[in-house]
C-alpha positions as CSV (number, residue, x, y, z in Angstrom):
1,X,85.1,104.1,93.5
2,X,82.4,101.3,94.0
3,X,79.8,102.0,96.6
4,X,76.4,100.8,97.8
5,X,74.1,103.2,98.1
6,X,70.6,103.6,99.9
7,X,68.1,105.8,98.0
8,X,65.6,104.2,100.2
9,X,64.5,101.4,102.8
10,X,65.6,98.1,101.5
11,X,66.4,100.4,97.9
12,X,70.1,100.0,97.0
13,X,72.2,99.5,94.3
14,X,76.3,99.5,93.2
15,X,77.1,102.8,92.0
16,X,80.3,104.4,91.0
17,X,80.8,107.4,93.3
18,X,83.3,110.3,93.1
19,X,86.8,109.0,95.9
20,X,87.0,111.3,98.8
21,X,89.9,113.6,99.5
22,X,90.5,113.0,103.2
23,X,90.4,116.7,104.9
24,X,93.0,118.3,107.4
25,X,93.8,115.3,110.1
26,X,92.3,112.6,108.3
27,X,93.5,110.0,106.4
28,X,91.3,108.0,103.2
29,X,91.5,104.5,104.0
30,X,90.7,101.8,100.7
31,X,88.4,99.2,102.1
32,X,89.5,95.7,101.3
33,X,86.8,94.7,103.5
34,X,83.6,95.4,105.4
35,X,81.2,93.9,107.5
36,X,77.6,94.2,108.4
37,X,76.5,94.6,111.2
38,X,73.3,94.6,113.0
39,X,72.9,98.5,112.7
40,X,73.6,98.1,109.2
41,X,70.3,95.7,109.0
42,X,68.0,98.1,110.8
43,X,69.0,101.1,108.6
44,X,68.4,98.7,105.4
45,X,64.9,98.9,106.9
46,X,64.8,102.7,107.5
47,X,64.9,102.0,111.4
48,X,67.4,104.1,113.3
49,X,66.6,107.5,112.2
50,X,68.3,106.6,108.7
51,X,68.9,109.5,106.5
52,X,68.7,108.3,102.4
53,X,70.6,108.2,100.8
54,X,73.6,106.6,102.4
55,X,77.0,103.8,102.1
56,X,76.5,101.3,105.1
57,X,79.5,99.8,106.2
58,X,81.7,101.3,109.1
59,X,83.4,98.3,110.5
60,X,86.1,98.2,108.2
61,X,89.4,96.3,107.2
62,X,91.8,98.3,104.4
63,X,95.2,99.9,104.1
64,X,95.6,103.9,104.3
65,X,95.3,105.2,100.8
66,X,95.8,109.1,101.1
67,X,96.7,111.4,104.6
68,X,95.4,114.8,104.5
69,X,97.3,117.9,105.6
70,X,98.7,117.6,109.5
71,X,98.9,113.9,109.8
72,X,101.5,113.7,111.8
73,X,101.9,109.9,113.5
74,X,98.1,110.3,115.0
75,X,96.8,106.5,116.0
76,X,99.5,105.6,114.4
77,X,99.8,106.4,111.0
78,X,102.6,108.0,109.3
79,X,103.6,109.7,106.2
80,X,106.0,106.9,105.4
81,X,105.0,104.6,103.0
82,X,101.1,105.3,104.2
83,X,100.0,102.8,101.7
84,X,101.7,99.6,103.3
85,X,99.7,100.6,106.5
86,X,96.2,97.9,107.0
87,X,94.1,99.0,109.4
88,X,90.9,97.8,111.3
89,X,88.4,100.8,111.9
90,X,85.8,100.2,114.3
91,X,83.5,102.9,115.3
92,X,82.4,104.0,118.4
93,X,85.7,102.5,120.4
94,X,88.9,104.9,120.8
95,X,88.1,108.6,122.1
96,X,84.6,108.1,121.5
97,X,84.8,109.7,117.8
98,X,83.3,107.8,114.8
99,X,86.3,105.6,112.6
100,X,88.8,104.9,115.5
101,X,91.6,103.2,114.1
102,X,92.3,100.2,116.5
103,X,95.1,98.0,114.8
104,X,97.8,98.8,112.5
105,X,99.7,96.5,110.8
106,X,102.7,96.2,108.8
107,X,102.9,94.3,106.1
């Protein structure tokens, strides 16, 4: 897959990176599209404690690609036809975790 990536502050570049496998209880969503945000332009500039190198974008729009082991209907999602599920992930709203899933739509 297609990713920015950070080597350094304000150093980046479109790079061809190896597609996660999502782990037990999580599901691989395929962006169709992100946003930046304000965080995203203070760790362009190394602020925030940023940690190279590293793919901004976690405010995402896409539709569920793969579901690891034990996904069982969790916010949501389900193992029928998981690709024809879009989702909006916004972290940092939900449970508190990082990548709640807030909307899921049918298509």
């Amino acid at each position: 897959m297609r990713a920015i990536v950070y080597d350094s502050p304000r150093g980046f570049d479109v790079r061809e990176v190896p597609t996660p496998e999502p782990a037990s209880g999580e599901i691989r969503v395929s962006v169709i599209q992100s946003g930046l945000c304000g965080t995203d332009l203070h760790l362009h500039e190394g602020q925030f404690m940023a940690s190279f190198p590293f793919t901004p974008g976690h405010e995402v729009v896409g539709r569920v690609d793969a579901l690891g082991p034990g996904v069982t209907g969790r916010m949501g999602v389900t193992r029928d036809q998981p690709s024809r599920q879009r989702l909006l992930v916004r972290p940092g709203e939900g449970n508190g975790r990082s990548g709640q899933l807030l909307h899921r739509h049918g298509v």
